[in-house]
Backbone as a chain_set.jsonl record, in Angstrom:
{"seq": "XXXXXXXXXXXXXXXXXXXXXXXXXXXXXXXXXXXXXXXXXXXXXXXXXXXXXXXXXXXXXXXXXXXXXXXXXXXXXXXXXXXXXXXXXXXXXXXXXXXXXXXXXXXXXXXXXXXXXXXXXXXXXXXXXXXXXXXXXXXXXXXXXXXXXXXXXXXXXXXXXXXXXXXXXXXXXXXXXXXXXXXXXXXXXXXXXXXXXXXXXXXXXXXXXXXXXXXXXXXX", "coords": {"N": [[39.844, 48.161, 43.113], [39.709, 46.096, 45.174], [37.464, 45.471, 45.426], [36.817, 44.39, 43.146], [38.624, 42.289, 43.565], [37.231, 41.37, 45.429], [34.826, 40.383, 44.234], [35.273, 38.851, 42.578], [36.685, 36.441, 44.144], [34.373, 35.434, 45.426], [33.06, 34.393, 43.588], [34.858, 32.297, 42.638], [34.653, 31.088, 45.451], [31.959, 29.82, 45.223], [31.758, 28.689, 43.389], [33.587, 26.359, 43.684], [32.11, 25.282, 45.719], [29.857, 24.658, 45.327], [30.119, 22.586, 43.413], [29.277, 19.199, 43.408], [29.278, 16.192, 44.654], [29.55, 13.81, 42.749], [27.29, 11.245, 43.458], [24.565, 11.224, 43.363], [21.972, 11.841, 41.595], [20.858, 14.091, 41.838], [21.46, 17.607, 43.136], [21.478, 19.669, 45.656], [20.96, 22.427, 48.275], [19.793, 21.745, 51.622], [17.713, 23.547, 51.894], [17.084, 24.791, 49.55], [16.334, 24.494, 45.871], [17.065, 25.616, 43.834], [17.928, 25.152, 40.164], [21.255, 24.704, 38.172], [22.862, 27.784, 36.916], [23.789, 29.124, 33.934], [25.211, 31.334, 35.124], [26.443, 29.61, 37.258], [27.622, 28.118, 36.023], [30.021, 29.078, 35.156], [30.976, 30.385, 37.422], [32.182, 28.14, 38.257], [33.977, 27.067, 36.849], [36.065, 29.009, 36.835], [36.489, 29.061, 39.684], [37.918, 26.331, 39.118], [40.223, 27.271, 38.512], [42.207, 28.29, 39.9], [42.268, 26.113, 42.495], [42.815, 26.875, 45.295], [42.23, 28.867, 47.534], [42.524, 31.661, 49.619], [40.492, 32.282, 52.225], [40.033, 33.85, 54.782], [38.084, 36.236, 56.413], [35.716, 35.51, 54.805], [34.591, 33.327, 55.223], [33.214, 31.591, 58.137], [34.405, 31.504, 61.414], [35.575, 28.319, 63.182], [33.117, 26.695, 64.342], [31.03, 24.824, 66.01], [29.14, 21.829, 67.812], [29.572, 18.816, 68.078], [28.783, 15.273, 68.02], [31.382, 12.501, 68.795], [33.307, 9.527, 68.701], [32.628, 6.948, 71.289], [30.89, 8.227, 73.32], [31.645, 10.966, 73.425], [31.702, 14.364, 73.223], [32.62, 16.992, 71.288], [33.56, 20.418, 70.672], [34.587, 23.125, 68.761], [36.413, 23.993, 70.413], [37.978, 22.08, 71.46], [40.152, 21.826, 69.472], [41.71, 23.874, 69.641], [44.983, 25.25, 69.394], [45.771, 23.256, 66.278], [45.474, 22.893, 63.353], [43.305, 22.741, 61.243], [41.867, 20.592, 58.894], [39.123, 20.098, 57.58], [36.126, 18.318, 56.508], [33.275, 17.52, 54.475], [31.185, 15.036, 54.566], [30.043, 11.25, 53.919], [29.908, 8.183, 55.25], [29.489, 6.054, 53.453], [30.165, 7.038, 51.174], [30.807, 6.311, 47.921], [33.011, 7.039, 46.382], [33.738, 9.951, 46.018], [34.564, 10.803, 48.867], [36.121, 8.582, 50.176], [38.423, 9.164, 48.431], [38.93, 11.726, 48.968], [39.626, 11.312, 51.647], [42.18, 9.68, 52.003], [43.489, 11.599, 50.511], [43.972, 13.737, 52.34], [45.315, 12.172, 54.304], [47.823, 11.739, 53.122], [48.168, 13.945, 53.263], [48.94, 14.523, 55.877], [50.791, 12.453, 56.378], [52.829, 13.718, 55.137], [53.427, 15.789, 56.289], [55.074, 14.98, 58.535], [57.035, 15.274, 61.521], [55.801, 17.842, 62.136], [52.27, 17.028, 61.889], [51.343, 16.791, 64.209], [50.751, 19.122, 65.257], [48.183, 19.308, 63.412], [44.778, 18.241, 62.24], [42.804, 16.023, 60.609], [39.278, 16.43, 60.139], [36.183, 14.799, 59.772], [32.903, 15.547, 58.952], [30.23, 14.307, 58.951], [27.436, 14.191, 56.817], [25.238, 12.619, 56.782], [23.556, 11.41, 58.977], [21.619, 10.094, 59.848], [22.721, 7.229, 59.247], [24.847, 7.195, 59.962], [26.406, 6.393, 62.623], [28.089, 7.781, 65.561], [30.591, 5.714, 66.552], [30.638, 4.448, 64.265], [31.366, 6.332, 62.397], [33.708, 6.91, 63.512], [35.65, 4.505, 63.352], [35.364, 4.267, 60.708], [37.184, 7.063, 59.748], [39.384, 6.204, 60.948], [40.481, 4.485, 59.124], [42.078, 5.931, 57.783], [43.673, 7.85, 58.675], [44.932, 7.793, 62.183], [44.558, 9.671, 63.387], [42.536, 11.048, 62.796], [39.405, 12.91, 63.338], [35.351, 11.744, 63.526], [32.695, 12.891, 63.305], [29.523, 13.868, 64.338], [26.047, 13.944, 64.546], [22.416, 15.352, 65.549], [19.533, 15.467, 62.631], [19.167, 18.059, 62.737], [21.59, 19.973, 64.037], [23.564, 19.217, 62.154], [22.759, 20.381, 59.386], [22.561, 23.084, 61.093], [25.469, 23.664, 60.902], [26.454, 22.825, 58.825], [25.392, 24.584, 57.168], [26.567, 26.938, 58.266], [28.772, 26.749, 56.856], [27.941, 27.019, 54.216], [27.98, 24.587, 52.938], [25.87, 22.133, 50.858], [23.732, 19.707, 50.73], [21.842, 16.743, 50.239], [19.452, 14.045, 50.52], [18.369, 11.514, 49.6], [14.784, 9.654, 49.126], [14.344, 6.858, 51.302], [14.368, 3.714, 50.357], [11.109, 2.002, 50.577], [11.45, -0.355, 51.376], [14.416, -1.179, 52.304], [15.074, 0.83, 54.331], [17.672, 1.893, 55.036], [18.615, 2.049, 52.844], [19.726, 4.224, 50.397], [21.028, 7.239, 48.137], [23.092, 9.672, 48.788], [23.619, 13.047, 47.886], [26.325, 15.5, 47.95], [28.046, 18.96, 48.397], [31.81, 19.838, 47.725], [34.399, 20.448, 49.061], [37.531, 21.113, 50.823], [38.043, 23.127, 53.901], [40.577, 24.28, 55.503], [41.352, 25.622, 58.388], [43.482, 27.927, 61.086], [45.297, 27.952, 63.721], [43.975, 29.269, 66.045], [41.187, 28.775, 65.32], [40.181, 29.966, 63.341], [39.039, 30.591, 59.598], [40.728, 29.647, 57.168], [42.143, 28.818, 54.349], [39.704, 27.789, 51.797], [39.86, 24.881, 49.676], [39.712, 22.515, 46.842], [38.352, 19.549, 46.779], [39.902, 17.957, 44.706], [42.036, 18.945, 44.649], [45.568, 18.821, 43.912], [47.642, 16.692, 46.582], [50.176, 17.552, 47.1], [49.8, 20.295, 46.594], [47.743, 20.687, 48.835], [49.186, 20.449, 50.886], [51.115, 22.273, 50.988], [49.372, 24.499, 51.02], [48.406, 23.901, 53.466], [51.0, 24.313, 54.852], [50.868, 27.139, 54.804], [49.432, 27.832, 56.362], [49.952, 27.035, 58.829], [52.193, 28.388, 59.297], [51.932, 31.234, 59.086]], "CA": [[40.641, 46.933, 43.077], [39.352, 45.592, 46.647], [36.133, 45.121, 45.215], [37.287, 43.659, 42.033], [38.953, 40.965, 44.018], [36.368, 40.401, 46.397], [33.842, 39.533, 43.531], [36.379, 37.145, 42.232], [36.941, 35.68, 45.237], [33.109, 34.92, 45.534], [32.848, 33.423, 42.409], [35.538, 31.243, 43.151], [33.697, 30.377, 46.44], [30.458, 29.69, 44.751], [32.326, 27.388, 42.245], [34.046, 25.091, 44.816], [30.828, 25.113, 47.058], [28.512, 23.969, 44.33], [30.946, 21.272, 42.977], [28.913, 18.302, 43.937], [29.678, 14.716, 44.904], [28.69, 12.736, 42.211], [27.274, 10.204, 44.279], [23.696, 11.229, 43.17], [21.677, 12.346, 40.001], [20.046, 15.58, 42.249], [22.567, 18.326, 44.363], [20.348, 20.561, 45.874], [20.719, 22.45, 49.799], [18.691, 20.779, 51.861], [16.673, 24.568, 51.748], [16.788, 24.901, 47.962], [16.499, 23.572, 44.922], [17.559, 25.615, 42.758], [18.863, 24.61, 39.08], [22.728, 25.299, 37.826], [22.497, 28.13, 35.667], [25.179, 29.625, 33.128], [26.428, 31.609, 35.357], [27.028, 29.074, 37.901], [29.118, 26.827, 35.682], [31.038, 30.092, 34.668], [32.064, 30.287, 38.854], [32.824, 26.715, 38.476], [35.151, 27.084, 36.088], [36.927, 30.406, 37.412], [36.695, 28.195, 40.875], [38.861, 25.198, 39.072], [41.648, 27.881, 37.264], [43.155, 28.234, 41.0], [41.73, 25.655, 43.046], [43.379, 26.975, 46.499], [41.557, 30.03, 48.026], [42.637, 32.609, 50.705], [39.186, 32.897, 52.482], [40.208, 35.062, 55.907], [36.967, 36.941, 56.293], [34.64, 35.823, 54.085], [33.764, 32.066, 55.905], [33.369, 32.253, 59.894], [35.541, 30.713, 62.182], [35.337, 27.247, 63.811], [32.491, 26.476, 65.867], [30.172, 23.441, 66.419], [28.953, 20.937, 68.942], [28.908, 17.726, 67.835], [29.389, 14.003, 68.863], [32.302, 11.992, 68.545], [33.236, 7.839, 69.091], [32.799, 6.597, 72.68], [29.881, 9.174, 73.592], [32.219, 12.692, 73.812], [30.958, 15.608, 72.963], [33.399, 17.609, 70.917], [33.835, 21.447, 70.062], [36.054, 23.596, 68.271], [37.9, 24.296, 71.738], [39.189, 20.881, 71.271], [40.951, 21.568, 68.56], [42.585, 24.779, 69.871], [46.506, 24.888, 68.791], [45.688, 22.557, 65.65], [45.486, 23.394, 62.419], [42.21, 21.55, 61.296], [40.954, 20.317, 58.053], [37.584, 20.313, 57.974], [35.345, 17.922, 55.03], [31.856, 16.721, 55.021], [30.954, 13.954, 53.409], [29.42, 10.17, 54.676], [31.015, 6.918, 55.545], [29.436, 4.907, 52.675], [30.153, 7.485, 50.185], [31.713, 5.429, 47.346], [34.193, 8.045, 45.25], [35.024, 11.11, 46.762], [34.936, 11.108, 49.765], [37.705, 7.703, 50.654], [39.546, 9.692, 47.645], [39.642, 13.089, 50.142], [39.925, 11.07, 52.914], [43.385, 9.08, 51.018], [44.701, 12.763, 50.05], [44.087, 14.35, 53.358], [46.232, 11.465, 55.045], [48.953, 11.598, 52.727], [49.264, 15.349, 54.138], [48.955, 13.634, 56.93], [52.281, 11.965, 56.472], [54.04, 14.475, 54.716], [54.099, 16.838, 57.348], [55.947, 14.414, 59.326], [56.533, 15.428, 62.942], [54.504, 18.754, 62.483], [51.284, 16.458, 61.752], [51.005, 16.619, 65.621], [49.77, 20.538, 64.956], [47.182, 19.118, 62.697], [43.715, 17.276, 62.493], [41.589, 15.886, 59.849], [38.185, 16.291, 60.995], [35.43, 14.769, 59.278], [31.549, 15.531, 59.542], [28.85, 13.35, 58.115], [26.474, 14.49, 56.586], [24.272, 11.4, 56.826], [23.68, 11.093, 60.167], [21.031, 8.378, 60.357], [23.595, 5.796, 58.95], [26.921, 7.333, 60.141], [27.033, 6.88, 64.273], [29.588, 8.611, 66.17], [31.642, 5.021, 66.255], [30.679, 4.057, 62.771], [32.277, 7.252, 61.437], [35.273, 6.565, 64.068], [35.566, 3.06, 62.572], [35.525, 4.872, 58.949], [38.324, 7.475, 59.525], [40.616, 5.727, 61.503], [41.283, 3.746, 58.297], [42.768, 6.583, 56.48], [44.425, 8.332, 59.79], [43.963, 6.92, 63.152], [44.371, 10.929, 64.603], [41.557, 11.897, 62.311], [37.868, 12.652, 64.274], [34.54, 11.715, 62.791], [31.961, 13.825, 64.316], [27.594, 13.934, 63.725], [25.005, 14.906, 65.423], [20.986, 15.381, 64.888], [20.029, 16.414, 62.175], [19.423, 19.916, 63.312], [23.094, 19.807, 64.093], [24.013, 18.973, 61.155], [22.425, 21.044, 58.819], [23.257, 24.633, 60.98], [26.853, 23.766, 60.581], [26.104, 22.948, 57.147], [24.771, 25.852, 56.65], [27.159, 27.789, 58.824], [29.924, 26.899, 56.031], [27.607, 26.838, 53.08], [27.43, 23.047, 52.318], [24.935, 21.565, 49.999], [23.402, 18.17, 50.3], [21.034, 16.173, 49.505], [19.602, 12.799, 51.355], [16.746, 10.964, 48.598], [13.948, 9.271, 50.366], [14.967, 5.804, 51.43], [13.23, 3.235, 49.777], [10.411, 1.498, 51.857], [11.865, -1.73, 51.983], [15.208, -0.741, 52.909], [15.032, 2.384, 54.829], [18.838, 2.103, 55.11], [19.746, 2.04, 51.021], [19.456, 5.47, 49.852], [22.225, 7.742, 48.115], [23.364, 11.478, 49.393], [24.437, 14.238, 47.342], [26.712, 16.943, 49.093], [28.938, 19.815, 47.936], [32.904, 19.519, 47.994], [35.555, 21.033, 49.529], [38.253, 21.022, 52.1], [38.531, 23.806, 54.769], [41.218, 24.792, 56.329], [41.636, 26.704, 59.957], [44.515, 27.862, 62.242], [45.316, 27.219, 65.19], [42.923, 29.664, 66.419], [39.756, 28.011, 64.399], [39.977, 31.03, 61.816], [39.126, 29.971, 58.682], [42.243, 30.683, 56.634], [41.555, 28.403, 53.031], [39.098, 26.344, 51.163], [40.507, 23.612, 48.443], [39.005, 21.609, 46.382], [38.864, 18.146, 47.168], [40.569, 17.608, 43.358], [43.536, 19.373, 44.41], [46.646, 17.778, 44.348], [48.404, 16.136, 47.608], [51.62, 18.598, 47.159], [49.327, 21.75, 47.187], [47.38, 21.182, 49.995], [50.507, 19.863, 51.669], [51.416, 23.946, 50.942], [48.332, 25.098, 52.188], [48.274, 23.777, 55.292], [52.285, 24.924, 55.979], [51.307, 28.382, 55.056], [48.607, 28.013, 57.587], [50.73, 26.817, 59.934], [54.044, 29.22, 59.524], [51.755, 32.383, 58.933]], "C": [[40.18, 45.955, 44.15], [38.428, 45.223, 46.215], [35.991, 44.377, 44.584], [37.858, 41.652, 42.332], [38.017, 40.017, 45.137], [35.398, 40.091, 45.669], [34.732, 38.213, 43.521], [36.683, 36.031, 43.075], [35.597, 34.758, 45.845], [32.583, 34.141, 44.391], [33.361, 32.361, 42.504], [34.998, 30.306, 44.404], [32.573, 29.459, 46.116], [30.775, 28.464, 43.895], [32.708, 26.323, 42.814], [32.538, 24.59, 45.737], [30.145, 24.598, 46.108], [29.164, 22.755, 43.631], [29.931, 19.867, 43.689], [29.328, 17.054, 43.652], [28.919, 13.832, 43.751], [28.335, 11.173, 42.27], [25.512, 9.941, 44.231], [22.866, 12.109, 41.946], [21.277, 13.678, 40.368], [21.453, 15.974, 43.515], [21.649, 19.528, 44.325], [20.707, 21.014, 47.341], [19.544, 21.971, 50.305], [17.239, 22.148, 51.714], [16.203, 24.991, 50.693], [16.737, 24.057, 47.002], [16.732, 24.002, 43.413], [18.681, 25.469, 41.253], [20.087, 25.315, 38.791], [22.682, 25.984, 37.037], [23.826, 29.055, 34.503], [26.115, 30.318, 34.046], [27.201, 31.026, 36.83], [28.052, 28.4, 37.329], [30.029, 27.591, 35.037], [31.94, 30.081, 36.03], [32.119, 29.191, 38.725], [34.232, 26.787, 38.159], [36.112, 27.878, 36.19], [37.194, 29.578, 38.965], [38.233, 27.231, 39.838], [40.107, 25.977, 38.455], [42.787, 28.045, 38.253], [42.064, 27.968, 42.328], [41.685, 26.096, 44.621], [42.729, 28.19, 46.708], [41.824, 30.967, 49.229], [40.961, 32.866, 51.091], [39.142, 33.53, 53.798], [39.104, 35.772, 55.657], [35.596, 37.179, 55.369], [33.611, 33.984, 54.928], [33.866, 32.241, 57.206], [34.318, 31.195, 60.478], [34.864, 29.451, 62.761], [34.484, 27.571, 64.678], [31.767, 25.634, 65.572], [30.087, 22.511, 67.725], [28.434, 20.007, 68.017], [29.335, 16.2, 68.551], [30.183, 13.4, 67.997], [31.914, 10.243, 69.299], [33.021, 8.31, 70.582], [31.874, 7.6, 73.672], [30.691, 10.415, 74.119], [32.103, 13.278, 73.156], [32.216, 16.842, 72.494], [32.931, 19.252, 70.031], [34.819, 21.719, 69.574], [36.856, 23.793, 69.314], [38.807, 22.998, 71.951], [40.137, 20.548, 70.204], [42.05, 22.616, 68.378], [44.312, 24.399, 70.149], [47.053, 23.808, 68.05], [45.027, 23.367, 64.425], [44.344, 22.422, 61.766], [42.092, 21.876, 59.948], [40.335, 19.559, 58.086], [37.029, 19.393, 56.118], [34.355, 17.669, 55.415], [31.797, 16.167, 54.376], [30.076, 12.202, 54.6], [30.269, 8.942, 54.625], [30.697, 5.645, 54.406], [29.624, 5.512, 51.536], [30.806, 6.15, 49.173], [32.819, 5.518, 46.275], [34.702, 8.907, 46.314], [35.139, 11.148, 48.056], [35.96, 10.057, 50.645], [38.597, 8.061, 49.811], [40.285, 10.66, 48.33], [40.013, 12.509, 51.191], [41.665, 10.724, 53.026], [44.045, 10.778, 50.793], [45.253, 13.732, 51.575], [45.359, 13.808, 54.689], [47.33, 11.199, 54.914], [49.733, 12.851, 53.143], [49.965, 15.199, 54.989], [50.695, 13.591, 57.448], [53.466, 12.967, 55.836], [54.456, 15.553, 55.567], [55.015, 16.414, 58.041], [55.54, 15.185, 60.752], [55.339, 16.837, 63.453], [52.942, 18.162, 62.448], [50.591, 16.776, 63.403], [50.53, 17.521, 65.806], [48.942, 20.098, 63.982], [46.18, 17.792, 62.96], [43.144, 17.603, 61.194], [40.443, 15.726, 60.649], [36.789, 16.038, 59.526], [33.55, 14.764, 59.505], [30.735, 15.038, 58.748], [27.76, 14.465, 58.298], [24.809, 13.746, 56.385], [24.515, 11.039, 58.466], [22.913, 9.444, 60.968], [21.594, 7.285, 60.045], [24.813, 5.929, 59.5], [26.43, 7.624, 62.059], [28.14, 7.06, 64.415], [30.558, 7.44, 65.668], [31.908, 4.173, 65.253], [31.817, 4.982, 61.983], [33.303, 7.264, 62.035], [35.907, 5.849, 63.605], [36.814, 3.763, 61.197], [37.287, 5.651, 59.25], [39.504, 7.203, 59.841], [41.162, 4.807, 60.123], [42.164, 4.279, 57.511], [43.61, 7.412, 57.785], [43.771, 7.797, 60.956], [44.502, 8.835, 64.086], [42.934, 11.688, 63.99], [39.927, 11.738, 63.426], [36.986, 12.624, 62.94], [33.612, 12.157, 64.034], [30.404, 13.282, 63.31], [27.065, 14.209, 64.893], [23.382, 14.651, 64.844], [21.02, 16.213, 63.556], [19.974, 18.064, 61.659], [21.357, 20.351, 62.953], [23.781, 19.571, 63.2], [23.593, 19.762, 59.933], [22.796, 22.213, 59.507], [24.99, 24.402, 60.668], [27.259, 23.67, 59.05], [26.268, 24.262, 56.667], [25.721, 26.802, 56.966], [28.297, 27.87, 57.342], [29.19, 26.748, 54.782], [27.768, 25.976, 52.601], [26.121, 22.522, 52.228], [24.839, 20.512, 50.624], [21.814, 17.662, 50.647], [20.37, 14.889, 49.956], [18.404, 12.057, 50.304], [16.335, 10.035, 50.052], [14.265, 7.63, 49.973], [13.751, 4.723, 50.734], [12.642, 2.26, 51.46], [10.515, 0.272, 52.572], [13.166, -2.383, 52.198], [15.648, 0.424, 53.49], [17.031, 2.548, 55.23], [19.877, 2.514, 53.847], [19.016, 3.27, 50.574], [21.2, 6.32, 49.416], [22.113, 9.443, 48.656], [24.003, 12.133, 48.312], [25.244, 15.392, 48.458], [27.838, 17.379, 48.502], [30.42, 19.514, 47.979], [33.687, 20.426, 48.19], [35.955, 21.192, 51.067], [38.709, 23.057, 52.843], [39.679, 23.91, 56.068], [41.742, 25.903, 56.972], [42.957, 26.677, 60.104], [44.401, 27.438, 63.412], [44.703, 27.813, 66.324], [41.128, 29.487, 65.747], [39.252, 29.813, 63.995], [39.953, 30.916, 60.376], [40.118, 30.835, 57.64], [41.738, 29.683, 54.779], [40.779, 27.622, 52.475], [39.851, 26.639, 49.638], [39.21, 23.026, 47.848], [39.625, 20.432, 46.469], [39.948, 17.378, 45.896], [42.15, 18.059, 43.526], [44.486, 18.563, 44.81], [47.164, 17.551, 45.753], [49.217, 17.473, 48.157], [51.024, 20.317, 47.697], [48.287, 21.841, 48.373], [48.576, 21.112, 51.037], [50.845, 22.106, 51.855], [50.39, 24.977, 51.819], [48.548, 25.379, 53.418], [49.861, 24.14, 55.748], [51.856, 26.15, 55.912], [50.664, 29.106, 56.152], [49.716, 28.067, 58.826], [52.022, 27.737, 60.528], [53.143, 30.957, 59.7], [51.037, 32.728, 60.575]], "O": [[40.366, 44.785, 43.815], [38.277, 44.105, 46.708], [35.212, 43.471, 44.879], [37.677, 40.555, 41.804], [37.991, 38.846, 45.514], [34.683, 39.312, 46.3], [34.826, 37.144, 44.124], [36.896, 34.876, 42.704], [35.687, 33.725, 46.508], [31.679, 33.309, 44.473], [32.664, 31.347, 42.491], [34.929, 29.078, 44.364], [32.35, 28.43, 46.755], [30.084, 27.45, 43.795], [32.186, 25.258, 42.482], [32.27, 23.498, 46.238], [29.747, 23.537, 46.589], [28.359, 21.881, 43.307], [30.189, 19.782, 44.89], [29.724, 16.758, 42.525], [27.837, 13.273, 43.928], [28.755, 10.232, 41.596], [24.999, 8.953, 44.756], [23.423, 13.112, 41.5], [21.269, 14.524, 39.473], [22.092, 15.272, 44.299], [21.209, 20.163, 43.366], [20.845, 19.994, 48.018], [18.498, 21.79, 49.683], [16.068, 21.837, 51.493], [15.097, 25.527, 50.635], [17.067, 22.885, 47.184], [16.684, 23.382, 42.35], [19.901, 25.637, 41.275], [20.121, 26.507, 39.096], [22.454, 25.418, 35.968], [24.81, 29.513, 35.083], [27.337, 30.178, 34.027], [28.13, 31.582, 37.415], [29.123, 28.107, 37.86], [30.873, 27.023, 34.344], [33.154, 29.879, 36.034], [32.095, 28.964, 39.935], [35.254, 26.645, 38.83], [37.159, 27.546, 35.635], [38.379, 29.584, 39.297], [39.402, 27.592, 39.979], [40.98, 25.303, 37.908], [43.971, 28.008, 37.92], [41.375, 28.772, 42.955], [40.689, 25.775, 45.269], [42.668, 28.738, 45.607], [40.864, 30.841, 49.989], [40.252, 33.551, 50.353], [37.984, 33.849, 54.066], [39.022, 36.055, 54.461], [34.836, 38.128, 55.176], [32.41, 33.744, 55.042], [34.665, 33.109, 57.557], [34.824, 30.226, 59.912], [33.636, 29.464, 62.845], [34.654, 28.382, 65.588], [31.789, 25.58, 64.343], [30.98, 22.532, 68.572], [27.401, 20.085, 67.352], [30.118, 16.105, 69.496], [30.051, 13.492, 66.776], [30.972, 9.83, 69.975], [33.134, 9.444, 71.049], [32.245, 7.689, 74.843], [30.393, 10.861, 75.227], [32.414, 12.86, 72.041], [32.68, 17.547, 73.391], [32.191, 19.297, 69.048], [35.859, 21.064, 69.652], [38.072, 23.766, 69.123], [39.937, 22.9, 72.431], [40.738, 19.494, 69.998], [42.958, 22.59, 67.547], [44.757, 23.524, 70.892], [48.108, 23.254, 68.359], [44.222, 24.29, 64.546], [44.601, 21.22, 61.83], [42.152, 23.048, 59.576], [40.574, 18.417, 58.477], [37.403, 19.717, 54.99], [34.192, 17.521, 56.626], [32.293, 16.458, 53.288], [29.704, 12.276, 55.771], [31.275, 8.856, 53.92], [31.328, 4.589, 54.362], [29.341, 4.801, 50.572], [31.23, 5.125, 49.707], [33.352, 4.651, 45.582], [35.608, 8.777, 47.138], [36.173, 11.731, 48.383], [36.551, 10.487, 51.635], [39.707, 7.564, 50.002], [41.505, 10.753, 48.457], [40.832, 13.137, 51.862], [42.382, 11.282, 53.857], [45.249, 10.92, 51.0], [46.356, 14.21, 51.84], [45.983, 14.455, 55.529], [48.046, 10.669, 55.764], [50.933, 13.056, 53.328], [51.153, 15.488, 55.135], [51.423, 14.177, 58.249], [54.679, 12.928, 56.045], [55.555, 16.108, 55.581], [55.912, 17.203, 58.335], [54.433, 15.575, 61.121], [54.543, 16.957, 64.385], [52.195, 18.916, 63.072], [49.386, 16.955, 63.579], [49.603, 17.377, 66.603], [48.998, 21.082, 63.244], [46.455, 16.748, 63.552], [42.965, 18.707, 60.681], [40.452, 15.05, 61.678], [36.546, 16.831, 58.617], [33.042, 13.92, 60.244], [30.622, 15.577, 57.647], [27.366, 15.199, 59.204], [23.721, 14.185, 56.011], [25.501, 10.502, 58.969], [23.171, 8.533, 61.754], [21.099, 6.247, 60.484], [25.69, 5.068, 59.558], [26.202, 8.709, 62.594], [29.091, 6.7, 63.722], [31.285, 7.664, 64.701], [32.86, 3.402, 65.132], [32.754, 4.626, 61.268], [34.234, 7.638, 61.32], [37.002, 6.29, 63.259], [38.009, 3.789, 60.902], [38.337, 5.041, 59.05], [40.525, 7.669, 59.336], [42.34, 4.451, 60.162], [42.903, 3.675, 56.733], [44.741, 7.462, 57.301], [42.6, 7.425, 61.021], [44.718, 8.931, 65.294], [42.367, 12.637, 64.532], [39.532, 10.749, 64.043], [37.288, 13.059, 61.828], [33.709, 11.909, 65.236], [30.237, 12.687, 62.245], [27.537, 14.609, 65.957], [23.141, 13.91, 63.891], [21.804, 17.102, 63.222], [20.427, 18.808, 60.789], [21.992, 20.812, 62.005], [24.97, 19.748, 63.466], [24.587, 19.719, 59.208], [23.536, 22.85, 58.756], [25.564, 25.325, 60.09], [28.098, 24.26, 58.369], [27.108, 24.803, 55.948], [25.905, 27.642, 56.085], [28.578, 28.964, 56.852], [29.941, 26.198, 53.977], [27.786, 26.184, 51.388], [25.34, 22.423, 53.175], [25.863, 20.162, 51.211], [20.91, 18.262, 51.229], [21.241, 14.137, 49.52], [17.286, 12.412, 50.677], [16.849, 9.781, 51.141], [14.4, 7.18, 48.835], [12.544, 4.948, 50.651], [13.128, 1.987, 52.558], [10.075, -0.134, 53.648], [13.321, -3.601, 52.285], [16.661, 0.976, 53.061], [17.393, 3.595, 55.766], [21.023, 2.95, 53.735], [17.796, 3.279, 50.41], [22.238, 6.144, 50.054], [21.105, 10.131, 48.818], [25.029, 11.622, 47.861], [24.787, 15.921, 49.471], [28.661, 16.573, 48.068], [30.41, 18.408, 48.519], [33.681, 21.355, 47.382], [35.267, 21.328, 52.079], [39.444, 23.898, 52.325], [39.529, 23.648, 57.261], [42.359, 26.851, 56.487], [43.679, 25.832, 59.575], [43.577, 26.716, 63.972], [44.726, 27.264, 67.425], [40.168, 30.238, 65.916], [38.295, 30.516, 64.322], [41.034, 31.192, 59.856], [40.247, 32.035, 57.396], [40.834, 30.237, 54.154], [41.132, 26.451, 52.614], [40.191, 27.582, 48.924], [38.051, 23.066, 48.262], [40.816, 20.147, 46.345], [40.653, 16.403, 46.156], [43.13, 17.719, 42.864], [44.435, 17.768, 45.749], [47.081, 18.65, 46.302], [49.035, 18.163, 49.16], [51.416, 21.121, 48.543], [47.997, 22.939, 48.848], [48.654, 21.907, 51.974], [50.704, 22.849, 52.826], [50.516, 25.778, 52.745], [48.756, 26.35, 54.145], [50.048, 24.265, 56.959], [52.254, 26.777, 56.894], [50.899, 30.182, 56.703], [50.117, 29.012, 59.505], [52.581, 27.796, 61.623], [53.697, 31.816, 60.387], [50.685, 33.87, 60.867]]}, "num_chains": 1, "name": "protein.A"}
């Protein structure tokens, strides 16, 4: 039975994690490239039947060094006794990611005074266009407690990697090295208040159920 559920539970993983931003015609890790094949869009679809995920011991716990607005240098120890959700995505995306940003803030508000145990934290995945106080800029429009974090992009790719996010950067064209689109995977992680990763969501899920999520984080 243990075993039974821990496939399932990896399928489901695999389905949310490969969900890509359609923000570009190629979703690829930046280390692979390989194509979607039947029985990925089988864990897709077992992913979307119960979008919400118990993942306690199968993703690792909070950790990173990256930069934040105003040149500070933020780890997970700054987020110790906060209940963090965690997205990646870029500041010019132009769908999902001011859609997650919009759902994440309505948690935001629905927690009411508990909000003050919680942080949206967002990490670009486009680093050469998203500076620290570009992506400060960005999230403060959808919460002004949310952080926007980046880094090189070393730094950005092991953390990537650390949580198994995809993406994708095409090569800029030569006579705007700034206009290029990104592909990158979807879904929201959420920690405790010891940066233990307790569930990934999909960014599709409704308001109300992450709103659930994140109390059961918070009460358990």
């Amino acid at each position: 039975m243990i075993r039974r559920t821990t496939r399932t539970l990896q399928a489901a993983l695999a389905g949310l994690l490969w969900g890509v931003a359609a923000t570009s015609p190629v979703a690829a890790s930046p280390d692979a490239s390989t194509a979607v094949t039947a029985d990925t869009a089988a864990n897709e679809d077992a992913a979307r039947a119960t979008a919400v995920h118990p993942v306690r011991g199968f993703l690792p716990d909070l950790r990173f060094k990256l930069d934040g607005a105003n040149g500070k240098t933020y780890t997970e120890k700054d987020f110790r006794g906060k209940t963090v959700m965690l997205f990646f995505g870029y500041a010019s995306c132009p769908d999902i990611c001011p859609t997650t940003m919009a759902q994440l803030s309505q948690v935001m508000e629905k927690l009411g005074p508990k909000a003050d145990k919680a942080r949206i934290v967002f990490i670009s995945v486009d680093p050469h266009r998203d500076t620290a106080d570009v992506l400060q800029a960005y999230v403060n429009i959808f919460d002004s407690n949310a952080i926007g974090l980046t880094g090189s992009e070393k730094q950005i790719a092991d953390v990537a990697r650390r949580y198994r996010v995809s993406y994708q950067i095409e090569k800029p064209d030569s006579d705007n090295p700034d206009s290029y689109e990104v592909a990158h995977s979807r879904g929201i992680y959420i920690f405790d208040e010891k940066g233990r990763a307790r569930i990934l969501a999909s960014d599709g899920e409704s308001v109300d159920a992450l709103y659930d999520a994140v109390i059961r984080v918070m009460e358990s």
